[in-house]
C-alpha positions in Angstrom: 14.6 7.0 18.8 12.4 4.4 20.8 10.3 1.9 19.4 7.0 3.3 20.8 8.0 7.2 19.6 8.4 5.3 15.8 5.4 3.6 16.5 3.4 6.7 17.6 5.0 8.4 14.6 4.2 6.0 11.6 0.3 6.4 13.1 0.0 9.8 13.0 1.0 9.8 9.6 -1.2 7.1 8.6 -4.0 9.3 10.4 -2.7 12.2 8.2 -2.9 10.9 5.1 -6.3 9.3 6.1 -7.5 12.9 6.9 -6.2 14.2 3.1 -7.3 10.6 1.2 -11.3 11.9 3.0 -10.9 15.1 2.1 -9.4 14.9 -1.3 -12.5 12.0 -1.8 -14.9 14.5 -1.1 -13.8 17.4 -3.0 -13.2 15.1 -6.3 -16.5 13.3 -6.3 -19.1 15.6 -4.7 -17.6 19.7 -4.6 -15.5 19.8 -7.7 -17.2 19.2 -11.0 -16.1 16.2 -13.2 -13.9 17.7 -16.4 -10.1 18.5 -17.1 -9.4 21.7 -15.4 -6.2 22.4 -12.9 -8.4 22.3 -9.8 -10.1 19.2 -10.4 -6.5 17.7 -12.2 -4.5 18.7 -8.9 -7.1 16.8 -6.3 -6.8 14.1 -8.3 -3.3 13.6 -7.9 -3.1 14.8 -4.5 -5.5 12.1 -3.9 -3.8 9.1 -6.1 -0.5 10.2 -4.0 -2.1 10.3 -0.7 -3.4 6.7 -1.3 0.0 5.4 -2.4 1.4 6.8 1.0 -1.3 5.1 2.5 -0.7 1.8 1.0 3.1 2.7 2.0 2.2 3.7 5.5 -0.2 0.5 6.3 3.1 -2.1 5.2 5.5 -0.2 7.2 2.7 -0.4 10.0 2.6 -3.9 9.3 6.6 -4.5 9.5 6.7 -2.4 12.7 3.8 -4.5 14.6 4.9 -8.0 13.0 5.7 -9.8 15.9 2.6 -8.3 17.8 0.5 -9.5 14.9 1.7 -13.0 14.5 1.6 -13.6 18.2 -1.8 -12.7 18.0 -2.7 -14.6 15.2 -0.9 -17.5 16.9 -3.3 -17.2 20.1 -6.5 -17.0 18.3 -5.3 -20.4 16.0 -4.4 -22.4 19.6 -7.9 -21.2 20.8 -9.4 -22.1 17.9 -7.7 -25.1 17.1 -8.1 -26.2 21.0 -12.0 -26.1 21.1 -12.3 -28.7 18.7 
């Protein structure tokens, strides 16, 4: 598998889980009402588990675009550093 297929892959799962953190967000705090029943039990979980993939999903995003990121970060310091 190439590099930019992973890549592509890891984002569309991040944008996957973004899409069921929202709607699990929503249906827990404005549709469902507040109180132990299985509904409102299972959307909380679903939503505590689609955060921890998140979390999960952002550091492998991070690993993956490392190099990117610190060259970056290296740029912006030199330009920032040079002005002065």
């Amino acid at each position: 598998m190439s590099t930019a297929w992973l890549r592509y892959g890891v984002d569309l799962l991040l944008l996957a889980t973004v899409v069921v953190l929202a709607i699990s967000s929503v249906l827990v705090w404005v549709v469902l009402p507040k109180g132990y029943h299985p509904s409102w039990l299972l959307w909380i979980a679903i939503h505590k588990w689609s955060g921890f993939a998140l979390m999960i999903g952002s550091l492998v995003h991070v690993a993956i675009h490392f190099r990117w990121l610190r060259g970056m970060t290296r740029n912006l310091l030199h330009r920032v550093v040079g002005r002065r």
